[in-house]
Structures are given as C-alpha cells and as structure tokens.
ChimeraX commands (.cxc) that place a marker at each C-alpha (Angstrom):
marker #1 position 80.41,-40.69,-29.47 radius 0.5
marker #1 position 76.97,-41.32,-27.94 radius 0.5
marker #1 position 75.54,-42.00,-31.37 radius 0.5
marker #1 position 78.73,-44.74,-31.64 radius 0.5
marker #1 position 77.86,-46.14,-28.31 radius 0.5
marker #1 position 74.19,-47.04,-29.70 radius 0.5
marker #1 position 75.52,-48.55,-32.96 radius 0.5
marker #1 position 77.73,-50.52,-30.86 radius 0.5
marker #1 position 75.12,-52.14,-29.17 radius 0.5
marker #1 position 73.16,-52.77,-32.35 radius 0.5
marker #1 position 75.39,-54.82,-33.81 radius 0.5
marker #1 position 74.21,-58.16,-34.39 radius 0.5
marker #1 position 77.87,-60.23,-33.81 radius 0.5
marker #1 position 80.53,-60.06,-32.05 radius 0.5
marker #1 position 82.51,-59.68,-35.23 radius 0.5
marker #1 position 80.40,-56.81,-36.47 radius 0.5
marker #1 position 80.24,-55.40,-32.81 radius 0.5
marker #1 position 84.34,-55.63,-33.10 radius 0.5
marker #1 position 84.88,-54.22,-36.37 radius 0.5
marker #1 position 82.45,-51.32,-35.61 radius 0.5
marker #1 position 84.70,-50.52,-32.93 radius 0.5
marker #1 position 87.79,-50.88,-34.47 radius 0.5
marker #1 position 86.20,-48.67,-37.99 radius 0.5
marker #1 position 84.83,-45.56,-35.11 radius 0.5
marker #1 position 88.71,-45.57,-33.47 radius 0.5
marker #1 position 89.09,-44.30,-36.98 radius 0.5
marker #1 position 86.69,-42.02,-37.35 radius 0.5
marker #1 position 86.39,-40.45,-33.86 radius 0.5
marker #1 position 90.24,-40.09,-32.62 radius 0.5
marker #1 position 92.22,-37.66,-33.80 radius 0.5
marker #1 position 95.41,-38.78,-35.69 radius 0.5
marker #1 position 94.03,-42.45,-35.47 radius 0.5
marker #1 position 94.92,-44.23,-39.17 radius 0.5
marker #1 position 94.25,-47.94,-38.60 radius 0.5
marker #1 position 93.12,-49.59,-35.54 radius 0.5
marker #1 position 92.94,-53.15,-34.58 radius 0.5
marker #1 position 91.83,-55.60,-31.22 radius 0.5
marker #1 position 94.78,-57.85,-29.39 radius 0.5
marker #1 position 93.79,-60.99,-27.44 radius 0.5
marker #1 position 96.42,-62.92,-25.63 radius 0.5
marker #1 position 96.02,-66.27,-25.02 radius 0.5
marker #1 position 99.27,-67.09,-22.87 radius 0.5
marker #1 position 101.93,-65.68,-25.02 radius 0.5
marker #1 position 99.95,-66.07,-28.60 radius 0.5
marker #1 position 98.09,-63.35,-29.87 radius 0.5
marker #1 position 95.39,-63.31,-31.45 radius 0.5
marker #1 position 94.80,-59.77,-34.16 radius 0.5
marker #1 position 90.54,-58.94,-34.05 radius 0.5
marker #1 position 89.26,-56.62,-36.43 radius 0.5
marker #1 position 92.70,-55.22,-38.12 radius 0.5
marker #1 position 91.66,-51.78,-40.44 radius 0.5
marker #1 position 94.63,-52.33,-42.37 radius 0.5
marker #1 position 97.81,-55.17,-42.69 radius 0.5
marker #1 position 99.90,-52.61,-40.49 radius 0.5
marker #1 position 97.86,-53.96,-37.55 radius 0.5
marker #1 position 98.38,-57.68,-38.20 radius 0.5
marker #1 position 102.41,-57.34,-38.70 radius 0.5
marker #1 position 102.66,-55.26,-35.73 radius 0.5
marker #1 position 100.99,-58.00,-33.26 radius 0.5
marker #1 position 102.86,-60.54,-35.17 radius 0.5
marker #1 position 106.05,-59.08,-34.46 radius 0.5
marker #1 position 105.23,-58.20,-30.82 radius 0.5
marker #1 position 104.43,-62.04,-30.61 radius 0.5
marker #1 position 108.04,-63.13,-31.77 radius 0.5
marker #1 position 109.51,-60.84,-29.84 radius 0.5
marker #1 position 107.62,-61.28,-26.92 radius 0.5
marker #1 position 107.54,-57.60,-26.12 radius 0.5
marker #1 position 105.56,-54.12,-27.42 radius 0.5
marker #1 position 102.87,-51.68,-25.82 radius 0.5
marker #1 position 100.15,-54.01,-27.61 radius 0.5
marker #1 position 101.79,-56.76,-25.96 radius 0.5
marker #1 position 102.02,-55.52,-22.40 radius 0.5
marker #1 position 98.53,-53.88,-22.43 radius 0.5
marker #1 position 96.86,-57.21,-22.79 radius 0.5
marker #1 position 98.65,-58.67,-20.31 radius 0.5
marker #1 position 97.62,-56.41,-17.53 radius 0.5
marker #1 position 99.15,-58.04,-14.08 radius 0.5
marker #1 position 102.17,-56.14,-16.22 radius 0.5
marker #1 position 101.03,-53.53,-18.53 radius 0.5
marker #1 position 98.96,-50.22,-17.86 radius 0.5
marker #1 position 95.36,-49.50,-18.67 radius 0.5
marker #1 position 96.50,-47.04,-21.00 radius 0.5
marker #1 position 99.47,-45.92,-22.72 radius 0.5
marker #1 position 100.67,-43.29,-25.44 radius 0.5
marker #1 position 103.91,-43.68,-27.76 radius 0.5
marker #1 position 103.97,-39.83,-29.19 radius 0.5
marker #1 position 107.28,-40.90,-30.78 radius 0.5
marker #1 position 108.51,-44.19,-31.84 radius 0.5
marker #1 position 110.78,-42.99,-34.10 radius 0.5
marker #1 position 112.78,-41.92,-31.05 radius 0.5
marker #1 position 114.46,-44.51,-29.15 radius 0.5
marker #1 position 112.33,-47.22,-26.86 radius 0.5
marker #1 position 114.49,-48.08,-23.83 radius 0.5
marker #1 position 111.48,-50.06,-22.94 radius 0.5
marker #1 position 110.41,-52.05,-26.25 radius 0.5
marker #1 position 114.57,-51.78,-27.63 radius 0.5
marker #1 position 113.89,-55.12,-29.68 radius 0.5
marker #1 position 110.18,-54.02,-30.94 radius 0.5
marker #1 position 110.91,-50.16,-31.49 radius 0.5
marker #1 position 112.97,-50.07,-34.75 radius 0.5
marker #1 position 111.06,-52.63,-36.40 radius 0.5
marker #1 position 108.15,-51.07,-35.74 radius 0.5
marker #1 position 109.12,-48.25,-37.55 radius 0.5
marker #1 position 110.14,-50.22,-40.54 radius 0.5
marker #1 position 106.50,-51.34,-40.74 radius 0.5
marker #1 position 105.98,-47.65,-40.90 radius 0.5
marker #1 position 104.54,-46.93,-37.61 radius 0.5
marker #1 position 105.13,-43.31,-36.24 radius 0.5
marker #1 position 102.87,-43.15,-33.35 radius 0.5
marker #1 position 101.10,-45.22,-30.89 radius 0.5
marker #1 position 98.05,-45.18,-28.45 radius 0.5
marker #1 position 96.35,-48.29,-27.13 radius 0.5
marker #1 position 93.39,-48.54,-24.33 radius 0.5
marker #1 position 92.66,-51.86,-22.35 radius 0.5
marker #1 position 89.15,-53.23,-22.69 radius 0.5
marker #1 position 87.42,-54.23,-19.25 radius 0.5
marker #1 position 84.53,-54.34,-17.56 radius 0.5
marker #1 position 84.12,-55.19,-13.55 radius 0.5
marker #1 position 84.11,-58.65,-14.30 radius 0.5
marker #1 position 86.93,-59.43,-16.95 radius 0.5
marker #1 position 89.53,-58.55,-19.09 radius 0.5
marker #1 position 88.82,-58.71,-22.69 radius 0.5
marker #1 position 92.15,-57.36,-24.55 radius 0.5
marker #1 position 93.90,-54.24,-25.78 radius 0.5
marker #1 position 91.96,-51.83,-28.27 radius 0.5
marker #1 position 95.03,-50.46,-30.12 radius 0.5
marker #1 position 95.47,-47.24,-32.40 radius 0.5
marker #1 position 98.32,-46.53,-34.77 radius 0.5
marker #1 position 99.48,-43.33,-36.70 radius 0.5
marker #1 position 102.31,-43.98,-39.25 radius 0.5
marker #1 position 103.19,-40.45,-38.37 radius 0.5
marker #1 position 104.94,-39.18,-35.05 radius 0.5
marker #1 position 103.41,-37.03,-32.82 radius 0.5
marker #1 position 100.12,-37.86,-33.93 radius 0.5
marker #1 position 98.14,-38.31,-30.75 radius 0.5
marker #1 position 97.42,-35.44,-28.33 radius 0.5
marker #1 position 95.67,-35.24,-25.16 radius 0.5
marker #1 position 92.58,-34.99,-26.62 radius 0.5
marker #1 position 92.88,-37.93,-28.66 radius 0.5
marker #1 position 93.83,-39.89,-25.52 radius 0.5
marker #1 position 90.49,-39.21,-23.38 radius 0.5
marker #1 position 88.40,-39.72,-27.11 radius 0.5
marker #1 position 89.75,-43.34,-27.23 radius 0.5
marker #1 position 89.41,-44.05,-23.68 radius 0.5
marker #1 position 85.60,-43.03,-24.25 radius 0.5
marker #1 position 85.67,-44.91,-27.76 radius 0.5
marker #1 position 87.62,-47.83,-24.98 radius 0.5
marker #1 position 85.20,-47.89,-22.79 radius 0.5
marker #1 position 81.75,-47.90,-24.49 radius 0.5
marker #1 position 83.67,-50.98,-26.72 radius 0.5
marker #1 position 84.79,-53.24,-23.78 radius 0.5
marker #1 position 80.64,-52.88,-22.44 radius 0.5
marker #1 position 79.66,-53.82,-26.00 radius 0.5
marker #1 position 82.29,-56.44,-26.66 radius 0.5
marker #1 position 81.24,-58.30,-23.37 radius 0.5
marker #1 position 77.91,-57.96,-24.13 radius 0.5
marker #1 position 78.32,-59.12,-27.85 radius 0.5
marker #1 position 80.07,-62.36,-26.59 radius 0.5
marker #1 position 78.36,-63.32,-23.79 radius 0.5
marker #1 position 75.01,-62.80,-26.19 radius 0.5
marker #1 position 77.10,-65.10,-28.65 radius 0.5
marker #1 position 77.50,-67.90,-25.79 radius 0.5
marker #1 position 73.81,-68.21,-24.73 radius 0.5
marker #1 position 72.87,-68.69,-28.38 radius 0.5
marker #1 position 75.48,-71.10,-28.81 radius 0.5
marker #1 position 74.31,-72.57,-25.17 radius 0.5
marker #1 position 70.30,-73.06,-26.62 radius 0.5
marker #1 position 71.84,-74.45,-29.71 radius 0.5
marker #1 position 73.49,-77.24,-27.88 radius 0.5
marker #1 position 70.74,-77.94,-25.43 radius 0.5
marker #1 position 68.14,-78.37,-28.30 radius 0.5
marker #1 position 70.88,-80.44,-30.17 radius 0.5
marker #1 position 71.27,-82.29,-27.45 radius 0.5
marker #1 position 67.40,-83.01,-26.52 radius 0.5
marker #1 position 66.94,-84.19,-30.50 radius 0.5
marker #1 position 69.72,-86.38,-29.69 radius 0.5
marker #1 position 68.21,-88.24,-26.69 radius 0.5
marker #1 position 64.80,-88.04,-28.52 radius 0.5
marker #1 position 66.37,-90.19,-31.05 radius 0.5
marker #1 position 68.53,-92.92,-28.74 radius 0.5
marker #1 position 64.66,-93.12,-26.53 radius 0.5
marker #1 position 62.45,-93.46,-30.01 radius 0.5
marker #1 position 65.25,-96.17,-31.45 radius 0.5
marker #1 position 66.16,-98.13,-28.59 radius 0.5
marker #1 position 63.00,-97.97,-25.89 radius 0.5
marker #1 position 64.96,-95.73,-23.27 radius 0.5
marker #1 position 64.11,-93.32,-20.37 radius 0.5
marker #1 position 64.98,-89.28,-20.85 radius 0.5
marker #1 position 67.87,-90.36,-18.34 radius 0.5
marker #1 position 69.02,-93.19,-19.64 radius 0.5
marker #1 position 69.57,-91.60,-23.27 radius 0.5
marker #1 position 71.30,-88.74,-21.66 radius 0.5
marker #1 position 73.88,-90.89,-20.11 radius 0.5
marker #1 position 74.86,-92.87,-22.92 radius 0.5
marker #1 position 75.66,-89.50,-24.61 radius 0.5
marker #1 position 77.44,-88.54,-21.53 radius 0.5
marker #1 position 78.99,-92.12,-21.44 radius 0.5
marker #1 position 79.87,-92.13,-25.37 radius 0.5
marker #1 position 81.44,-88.44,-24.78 radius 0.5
marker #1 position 83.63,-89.25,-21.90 radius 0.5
marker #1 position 85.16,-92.72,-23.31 radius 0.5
marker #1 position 85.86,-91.14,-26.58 radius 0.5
marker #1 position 87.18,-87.80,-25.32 radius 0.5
marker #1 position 84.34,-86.12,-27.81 radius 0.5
marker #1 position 82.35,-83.32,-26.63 radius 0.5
marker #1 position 79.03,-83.78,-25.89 radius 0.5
marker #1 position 77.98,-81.48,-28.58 radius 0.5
marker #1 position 79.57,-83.03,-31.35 radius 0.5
marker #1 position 78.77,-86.56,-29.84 radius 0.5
marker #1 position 74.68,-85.35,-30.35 radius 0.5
marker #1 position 75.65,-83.86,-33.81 radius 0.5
marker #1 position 76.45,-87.22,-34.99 radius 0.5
marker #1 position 73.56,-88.88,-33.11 radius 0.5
marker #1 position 71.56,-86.64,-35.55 radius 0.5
marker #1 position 73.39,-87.10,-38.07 radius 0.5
marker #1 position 73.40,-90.96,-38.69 radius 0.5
marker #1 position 70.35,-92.03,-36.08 radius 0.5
marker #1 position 72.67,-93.46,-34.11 radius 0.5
marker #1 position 75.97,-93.10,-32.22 radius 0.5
marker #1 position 77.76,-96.47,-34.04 radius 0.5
marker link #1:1,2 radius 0.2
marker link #1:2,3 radius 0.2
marker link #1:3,4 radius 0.2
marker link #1:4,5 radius 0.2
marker link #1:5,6 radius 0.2
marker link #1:6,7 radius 0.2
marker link #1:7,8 radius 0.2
marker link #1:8,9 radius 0.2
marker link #1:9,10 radius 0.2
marker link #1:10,11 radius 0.2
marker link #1:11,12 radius 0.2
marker link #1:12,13 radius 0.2
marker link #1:13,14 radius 0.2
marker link #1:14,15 radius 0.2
marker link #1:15,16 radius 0.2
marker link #1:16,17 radius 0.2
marker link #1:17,18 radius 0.2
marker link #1:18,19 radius 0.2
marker link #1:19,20 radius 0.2
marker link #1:20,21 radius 0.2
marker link #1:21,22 radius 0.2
marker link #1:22,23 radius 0.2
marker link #1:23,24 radius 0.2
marker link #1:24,25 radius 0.2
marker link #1:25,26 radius 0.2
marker link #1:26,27 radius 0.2
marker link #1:27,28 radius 0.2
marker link #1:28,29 radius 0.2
marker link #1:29,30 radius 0.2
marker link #1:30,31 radius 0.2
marker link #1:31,32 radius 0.2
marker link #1:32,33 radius 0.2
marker link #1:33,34 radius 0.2
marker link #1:34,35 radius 0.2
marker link #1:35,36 radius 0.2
marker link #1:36,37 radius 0.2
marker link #1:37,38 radius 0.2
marker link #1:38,39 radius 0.2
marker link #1:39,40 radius 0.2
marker link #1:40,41 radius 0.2
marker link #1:41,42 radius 0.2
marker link #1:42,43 radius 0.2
marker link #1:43,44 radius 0.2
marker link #1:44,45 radius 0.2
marker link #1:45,46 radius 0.2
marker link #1:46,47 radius 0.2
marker link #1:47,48 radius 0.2
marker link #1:48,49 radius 0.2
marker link #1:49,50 radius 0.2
marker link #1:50,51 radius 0.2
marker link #1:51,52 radius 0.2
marker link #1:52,53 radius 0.2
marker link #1:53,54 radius 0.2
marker link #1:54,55 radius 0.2
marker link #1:55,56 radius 0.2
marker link #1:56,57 radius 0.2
marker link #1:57,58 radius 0.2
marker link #1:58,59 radius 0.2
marker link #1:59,60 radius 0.2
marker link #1:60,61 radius 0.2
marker link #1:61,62 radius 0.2
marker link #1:62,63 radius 0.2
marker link #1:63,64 radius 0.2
marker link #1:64,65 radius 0.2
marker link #1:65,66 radius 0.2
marker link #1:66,67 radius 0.2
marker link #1:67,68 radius 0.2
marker link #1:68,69 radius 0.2
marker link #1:69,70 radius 0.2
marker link #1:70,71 radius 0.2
marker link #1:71,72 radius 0.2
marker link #1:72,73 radius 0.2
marker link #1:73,74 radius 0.2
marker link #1:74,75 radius 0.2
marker link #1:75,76 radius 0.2
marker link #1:76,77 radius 0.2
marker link #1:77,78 radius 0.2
marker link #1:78,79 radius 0.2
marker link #1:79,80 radius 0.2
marker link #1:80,81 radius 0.2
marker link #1:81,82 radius 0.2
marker link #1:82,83 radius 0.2
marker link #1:83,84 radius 0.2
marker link #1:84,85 radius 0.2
marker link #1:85,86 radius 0.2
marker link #1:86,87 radius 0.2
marker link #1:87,88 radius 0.2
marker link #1:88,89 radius 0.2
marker link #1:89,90 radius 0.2
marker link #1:90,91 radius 0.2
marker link #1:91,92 radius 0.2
marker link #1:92,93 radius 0.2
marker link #1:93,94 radius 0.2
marker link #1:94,95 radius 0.2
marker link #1:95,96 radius 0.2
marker link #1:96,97 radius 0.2
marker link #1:97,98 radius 0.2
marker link #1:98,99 radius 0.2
marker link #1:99,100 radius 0.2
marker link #1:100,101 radius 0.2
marker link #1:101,102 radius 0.2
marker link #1:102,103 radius 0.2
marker link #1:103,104 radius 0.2
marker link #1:104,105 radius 0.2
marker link #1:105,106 radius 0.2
marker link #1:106,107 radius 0.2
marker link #1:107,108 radius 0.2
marker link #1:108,109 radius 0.2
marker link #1:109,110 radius 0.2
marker link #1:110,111 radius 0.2
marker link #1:111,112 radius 0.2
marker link #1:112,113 radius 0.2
marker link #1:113,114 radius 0.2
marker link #1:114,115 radius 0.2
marker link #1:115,116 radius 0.2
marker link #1:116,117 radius 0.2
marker link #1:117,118 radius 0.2
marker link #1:118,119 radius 0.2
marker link #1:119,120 radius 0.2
marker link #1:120,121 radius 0.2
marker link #1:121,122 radius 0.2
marker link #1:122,123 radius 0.2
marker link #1:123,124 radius 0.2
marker link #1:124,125 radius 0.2
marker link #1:125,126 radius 0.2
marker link #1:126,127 radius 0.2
marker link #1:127,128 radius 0.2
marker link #1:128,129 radius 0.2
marker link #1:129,130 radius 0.2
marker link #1:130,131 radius 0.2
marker link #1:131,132 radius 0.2
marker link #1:132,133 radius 0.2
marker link #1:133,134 radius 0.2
marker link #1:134,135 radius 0.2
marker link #1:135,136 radius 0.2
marker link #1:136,137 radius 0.2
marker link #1:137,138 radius 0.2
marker link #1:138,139 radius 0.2
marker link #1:139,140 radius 0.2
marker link #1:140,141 radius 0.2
marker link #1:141,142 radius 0.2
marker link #1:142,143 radius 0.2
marker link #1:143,144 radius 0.2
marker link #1:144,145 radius 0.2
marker link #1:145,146 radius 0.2
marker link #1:146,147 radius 0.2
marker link #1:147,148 radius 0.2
marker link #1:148,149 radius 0.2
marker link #1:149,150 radius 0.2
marker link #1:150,151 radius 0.2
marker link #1:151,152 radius 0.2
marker link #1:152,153 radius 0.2
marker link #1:153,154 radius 0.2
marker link #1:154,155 radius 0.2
marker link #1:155,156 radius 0.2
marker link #1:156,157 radius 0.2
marker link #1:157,158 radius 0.2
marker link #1:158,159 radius 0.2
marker link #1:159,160 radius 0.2
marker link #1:160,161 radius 0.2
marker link #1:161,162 radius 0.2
marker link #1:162,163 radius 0.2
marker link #1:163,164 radius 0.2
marker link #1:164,165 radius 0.2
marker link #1:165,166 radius 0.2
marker link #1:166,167 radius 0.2
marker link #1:167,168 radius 0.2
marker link #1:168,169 radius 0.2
marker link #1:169,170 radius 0.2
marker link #1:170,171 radius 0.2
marker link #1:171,172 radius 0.2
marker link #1:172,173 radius 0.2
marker link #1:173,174 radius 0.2
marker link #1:174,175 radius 0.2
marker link #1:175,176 radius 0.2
marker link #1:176,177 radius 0.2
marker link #1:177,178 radius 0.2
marker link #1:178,179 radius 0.2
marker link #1:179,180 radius 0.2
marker link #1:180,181 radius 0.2
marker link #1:181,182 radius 0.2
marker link #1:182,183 radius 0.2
marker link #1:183,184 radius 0.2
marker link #1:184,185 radius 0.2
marker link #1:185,186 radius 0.2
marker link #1:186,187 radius 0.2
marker link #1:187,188 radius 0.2
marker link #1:188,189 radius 0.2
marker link #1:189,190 radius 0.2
marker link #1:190,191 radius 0.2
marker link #1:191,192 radius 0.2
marker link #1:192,193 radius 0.2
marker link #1:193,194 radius 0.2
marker link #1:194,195 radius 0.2
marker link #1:195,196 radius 0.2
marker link #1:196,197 radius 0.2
marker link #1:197,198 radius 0.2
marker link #1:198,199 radius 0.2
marker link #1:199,200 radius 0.2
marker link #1:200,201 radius 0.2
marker link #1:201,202 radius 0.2
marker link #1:202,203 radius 0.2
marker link #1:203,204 radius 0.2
marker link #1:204,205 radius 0.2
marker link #1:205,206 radius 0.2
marker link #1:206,207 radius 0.2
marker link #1:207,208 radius 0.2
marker link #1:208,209 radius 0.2
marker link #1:209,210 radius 0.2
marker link #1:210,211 radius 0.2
marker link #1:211,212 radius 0.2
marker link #1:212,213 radius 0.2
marker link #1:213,214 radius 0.2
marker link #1:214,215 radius 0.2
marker link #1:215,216 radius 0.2
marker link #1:216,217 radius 0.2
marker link #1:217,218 radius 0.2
marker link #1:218,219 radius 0.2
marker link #1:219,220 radius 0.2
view
C-alpha cells in the first residue's frame, strides 16, 4: 500500500494517476475484480478509469435509473462515505429498480469509497465482485486506505493539470497581445482589451480568442 501511495504520486496525468488507482483496487483488495471512478455532474455521470465494460454499464444504468450505491456515494449531501453490498443477489429494498439489473450485468458484490480531501469532493472510487459475498472486513479498511491515498493523489493530479493548463493560456495569451501591439502600434493594455473586448462580444473564451490571434495574425 505505501509502495502504491508513491506510484500514485508519480504519475504524470491525471488519467494515468486515475487508472493507477483504479488497476491497485485490483490488485490490493481482496475479492475486488474490476474497479472504476464515478463523477456526477448534476444527475449525469461521468465513468473514469473503468477496468472492465461491467463498470461502464453499471454507472450507465444507475444514471437512467437515477438510483444505485455508485450513484448515492457521489452525491454525498445523500449518500455515505462508504458502503458495502455483501449480497446483491438478495433483495435491495433500497436500490429495488437498480438491484436486479445489476445482477443481470453479472454483478454479485459491491464496495465503493468516496474520494475527498478537506477541501472538495472528487467522486466515488467503486469496486465490484461478480460474485456474492466477496468483500470482507478486511477488504473494506484496504480500499478505504487504497480511497484515501487516491482522493490526495487525484486532487493533486488535477489541480497540477490546471496550473499547466493556466501557464499555457497566459503565454498564449501574451503571444497574442505581442502580435495585436507589433501589427497595429498598441500599448500592453490596449492589446489586452481588445482580446477581452473581442471575447466578451462574441461569447468566445479568451483562450480560444488568442488561439486564433496566433493563428491568422489577426483577430478578423
């Protein structure tokens, strides 16, 4: 586990970071055969890092259902931290619409484990077994270990991924102006707001609006 916790922070995206996580859920937690990574954005979901199909299907169906563990983990003003299905071939009073077809997709057991840190909530880390009774005890506290080294490496990961996108932009951006001051005699300022000016009557981000500054030499 400590050796997964370094790879985790090694990883060099925050797809690789993800699918590292998802790959040691397999690996390290017993009775663990695919794993996958639920975001909810308002009622869509969005499937990160699926080890197999099963994964996809299953947050799929929890979508057009609207209900299912995944489902309520994510959502956390409603769901718990953690929770552990040892049976779901037995009957769900509390997922009746999600349970059965669940187990058509071959799903026996479930376990899933909100990621968070202190300052957000990043989704539901979310184990399957296609066999009941798969998950103990012990399997529980290795994937809220596995749970929480991911959610400090998944934060970490993205917000890494946003201040390279961030200098990106900013250099974009100061090419950009460079161009509109060489091509048309203008201040630092004065290029900046015709950007800004361009981006706000268009409805184009200020990114893109630099991109094709770049692109052609000029924004017409």
């Amino acid at each position: 586990m400590a050796s997964m916790a370094r790879d985790l922070l090694a990883q060099d995206s925050v797809n690789a970071t993800l699918e590292r996580i998802t790959t040691a859920a397999t690996e390290l937690v017993d009775g663990c055969d695919v794993a996958g990574i639920l975001v909810l954005h308002d009622h869509t979901v969005e499937t990160l890092a699926p080890t197999d199909q099963l994964v996809i299907d299953s947050d799929q169906l929890q979508q057009r259902l609207g209900e299912g563990p995944c489902f309520d983990a994510a959502r956390t003003s409603q769901g718990e931290r953690v929770y552990r299905i040892a049976d779901l071939t037995a009957e769900q009073q509390r997922w009746p619409a999600y349970a059965p077809q669940a187990r058509a997709l071959g799903v026996g057991s479930m376990m899933g484990f909100l990621l968070f840190t202190d300052d957000e909530d990043l989704g539901a880390l979310n184990l399957y077994s296609r066999k009941p009774g798969a998950f103990t005890e012990a399997s529980e506290l290795a994937g809220w270990l596995l749970a929480s080294h991911a959610a400090v490496a998944f934060s970490s990961a993205r917000t890494h991924a946003q201040m390279e996108r961030a200098v990106a932009t900013r250099h974009l951006i100061g090419e950009a102006m460079g161009i509109l001051m060489g091509g048309h005699h203008l201040t630092e300022d004065q290029a900046f707001n015709v950007l800004r000016r361009y981006s706000q009557e268009n409805n184009i981000k200020l990114r893109d609006v630099a991109h094709r500054v770049c692109e052609k030499g000029s924004l017409s």
